[in-house]
C-alpha positions in Angstrom: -10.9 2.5 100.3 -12.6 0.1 98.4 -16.0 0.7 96.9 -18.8 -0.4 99.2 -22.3 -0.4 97.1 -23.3 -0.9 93.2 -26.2 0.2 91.7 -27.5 -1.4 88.8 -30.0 -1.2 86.1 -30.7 -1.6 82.7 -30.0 2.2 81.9 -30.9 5.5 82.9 -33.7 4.9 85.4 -31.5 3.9 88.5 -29.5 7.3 88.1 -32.7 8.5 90.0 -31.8 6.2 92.5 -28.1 6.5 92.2 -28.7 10.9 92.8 -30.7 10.4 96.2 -27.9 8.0 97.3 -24.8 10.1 96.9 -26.7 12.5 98.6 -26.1 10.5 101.5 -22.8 9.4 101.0 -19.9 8.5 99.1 -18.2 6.1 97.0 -21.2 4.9 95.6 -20.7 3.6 91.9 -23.5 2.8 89.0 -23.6 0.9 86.7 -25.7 1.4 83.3 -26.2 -2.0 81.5 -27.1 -0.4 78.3 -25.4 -2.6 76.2 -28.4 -5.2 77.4 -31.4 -2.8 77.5 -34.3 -3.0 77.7 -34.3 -5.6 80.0 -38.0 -5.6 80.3 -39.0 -7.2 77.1 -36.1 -9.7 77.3 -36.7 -13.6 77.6 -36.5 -15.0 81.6 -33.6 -17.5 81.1 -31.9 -14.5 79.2 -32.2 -12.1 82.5 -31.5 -14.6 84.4 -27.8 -14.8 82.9 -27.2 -11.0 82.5 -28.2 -10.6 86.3 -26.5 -13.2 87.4 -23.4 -12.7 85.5 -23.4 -8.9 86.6 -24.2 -9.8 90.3 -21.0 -12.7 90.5 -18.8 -9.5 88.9 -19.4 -7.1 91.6 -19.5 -9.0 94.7 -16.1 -10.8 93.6 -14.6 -7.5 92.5 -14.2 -5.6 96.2 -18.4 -4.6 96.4 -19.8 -5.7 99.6 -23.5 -4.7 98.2 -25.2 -4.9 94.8 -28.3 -2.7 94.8 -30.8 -3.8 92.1 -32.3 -0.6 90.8 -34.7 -2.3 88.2 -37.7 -3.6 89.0 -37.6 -6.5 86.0 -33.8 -7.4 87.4 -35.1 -7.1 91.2 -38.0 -9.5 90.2 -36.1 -11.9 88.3 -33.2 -12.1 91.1 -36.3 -12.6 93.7 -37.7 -15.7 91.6 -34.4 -17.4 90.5 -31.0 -16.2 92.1 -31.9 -15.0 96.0 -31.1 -18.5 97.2 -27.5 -17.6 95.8 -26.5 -14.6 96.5 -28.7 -14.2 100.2 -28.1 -11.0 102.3 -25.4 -9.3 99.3 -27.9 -8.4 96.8 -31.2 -5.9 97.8 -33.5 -5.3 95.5 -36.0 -2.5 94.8 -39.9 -3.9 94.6 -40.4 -4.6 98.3 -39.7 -0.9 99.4 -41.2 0.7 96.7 -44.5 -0.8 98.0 -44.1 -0.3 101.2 -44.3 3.8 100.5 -48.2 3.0 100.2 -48.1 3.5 103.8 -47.0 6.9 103.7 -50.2 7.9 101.9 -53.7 7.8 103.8 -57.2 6.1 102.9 -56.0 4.0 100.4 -58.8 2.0 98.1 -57.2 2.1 94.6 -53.9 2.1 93.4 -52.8 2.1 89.8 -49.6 0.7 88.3 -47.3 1.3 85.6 -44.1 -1.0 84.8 -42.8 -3.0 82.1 -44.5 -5.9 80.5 -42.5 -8.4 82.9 -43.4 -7.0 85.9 -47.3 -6.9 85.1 -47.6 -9.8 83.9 -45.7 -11.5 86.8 -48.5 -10.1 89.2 -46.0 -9.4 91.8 -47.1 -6.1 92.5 -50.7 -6.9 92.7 -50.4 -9.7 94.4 -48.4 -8.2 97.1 -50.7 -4.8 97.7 -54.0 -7.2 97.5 -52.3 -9.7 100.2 -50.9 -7.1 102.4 -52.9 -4.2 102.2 -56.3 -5.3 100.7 -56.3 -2.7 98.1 -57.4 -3.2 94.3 -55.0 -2.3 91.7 -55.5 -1.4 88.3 -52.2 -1.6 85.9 -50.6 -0.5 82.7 -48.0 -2.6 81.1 -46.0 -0.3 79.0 -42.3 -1.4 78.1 -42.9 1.2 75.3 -42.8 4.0 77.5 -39.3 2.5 79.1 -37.9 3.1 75.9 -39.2 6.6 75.6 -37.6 7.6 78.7 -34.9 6.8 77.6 -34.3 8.7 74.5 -35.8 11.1 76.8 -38.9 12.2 73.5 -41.0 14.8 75.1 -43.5 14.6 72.8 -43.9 10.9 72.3 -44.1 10.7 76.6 -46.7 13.4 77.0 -48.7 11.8 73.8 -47.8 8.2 75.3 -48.8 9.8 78.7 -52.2 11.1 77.4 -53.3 8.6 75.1 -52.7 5.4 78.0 -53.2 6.9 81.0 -56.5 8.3 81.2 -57.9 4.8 82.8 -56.6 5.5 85.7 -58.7 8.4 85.6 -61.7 6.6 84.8 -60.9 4.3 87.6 -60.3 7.0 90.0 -56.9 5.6 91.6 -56.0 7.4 94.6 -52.2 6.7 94.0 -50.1 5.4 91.5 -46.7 3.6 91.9 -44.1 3.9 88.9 -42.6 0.6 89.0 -39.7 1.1 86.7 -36.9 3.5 87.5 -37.2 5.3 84.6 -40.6 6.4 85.0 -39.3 8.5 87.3 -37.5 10.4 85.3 -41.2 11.7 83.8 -42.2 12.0 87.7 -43.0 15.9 86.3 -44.8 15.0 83.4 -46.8 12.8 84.8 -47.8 15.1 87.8 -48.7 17.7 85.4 -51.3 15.0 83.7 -52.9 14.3 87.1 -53.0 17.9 87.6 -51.1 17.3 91.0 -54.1 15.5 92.2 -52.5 12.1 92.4 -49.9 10.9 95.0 -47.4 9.4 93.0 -44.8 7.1 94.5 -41.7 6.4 92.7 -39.6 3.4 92.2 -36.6 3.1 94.8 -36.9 6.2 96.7 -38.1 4.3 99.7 -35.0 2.0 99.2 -33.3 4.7 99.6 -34.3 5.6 103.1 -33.6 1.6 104.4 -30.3 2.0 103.1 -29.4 5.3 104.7 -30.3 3.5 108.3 -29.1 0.1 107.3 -26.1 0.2 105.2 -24.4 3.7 104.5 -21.8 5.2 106.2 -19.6 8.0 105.6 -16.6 7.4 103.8 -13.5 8.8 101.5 -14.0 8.0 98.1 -15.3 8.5 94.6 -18.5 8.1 93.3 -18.2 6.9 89.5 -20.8 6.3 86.7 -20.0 3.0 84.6 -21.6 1.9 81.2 -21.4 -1.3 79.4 -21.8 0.4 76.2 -20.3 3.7 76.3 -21.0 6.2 73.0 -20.4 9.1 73.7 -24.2 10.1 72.3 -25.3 8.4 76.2 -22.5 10.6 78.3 -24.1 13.3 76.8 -27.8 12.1 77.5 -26.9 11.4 81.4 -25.0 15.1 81.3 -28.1 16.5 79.6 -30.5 14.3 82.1 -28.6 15.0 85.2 -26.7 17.7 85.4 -25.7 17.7 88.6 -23.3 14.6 87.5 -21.2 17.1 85.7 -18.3 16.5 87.9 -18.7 12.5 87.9 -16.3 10.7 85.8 -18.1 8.4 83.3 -16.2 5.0 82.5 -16.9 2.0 80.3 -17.0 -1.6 81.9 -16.7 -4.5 79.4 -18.5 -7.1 81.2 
């Protein structure tokens, strides 16, 4: 059977993502642009190509959806390509917000995400809109990078040196608007002392997928990377062992 849904992002972050899905379901197949990353400090008209290119791939290549798991690619594809591409492509930023409406008495919410997103104001914006509640954010494309290298000590130092404005602010949430943030989910709980509701990126995408989209089905779910060293099998093995059984393939696209 052909492969229904890819997920996509920039590197390591949408494996998050990719873990709740196949949960769910089958034959779901990632893809790991690493050969591009970090897509966050990249220049617009230079997304706009990678996304594009990757999205034109997939959907003429047997997918029926292309999940955005990036919140730089979702918000690039949202300002430039949607008029395309229409009802094939879902992105990530719209549900991620929405998970403010799991949490109760809202006033303050703090954001962290890569230097594209913040300055783009798209979060913001939205929350202040919809909700009416004030935001105060972190851009921090160098904390992308840590995540993925996965430095322990550089995150918890990056963590406690940046972080403690939201503290000073009093936030009463904080959405992690990059996919790999939530690979620190833990070490950023522990700095909150568990006192912080954190919502992470995708996981309410998640849920809208499960009623809307998924289905049972025979087949295979397969991790693909555009740049595959063997050093970054070993990371996702190390990061996620529960992939131990997942055959790891490069795509040269």
């Amino acid at each position: 059977m052909k492969p229904k849904i890819v997920v996509i992002d920039s590197g390591l972050g949408g494996l998050t993502i990719f873990k709740q899905l196949i949960a769910q379901t089958s034959n779901i197949h990632f893809v790991a642009d690493n050969k591009h990353f970090p897509y966050g400090t990249k220049k617009t008209s230079e997304l706009v190509n990678i996304i594009d290119r990757l999205i034109h791939y997939f959907l003429n290549n047997q997918y029926d959806k292309v999940v955005l798991a990036c919140n730089t690619a979702s918000l690039i594809y949202d300002k430039y390509l949607r008029y395309k591409y229409k009802n094939e492509v879902i992105t990530i930023i719209d549900s991620t917000i929405a998970e403010i409406e799991n949490i109760y008495n809202l006033s303050h919410v703090g954001i962290i995400a890569t230097n594209k997103v913040i300055e783009s104001n798209i979060y913001q914006d939205y929350i202040k809109r919809k909700y009416q509640i004030r935001t105060t954010t972190i851009a921090c494309s160098e904390l992308v990078n840590l995540c993925e290298n996965y430095d322990k000590l550089k995150i918890n130092a990056f963590i406690k040196q940046h972080f403690s404005i939201f503290k000073e602010n009093k936030i009463d949430a904080l959405i992690l608007a990059c996919t790999h943030f939530n690979i620190i989910e833990k070490e950023i709980d522990r700095f909150f002392k568990h006192e912080v509701p954190l919502i992470c990126s995708g996981y309410g995408l998640s849920k809208q997928l499960k009623l809307s989209y998924l289905c049972f089905m025979c087949g295979r779910n397969q991790i693909f990377l555009t740049n595959n060293h063997k050093n970054y099998v070993e990371k996702i093995r190390y990061l996620f062992p529960e992939f131990k059984n997942i055959k790891i393939k490069s795509l040269n696209i």
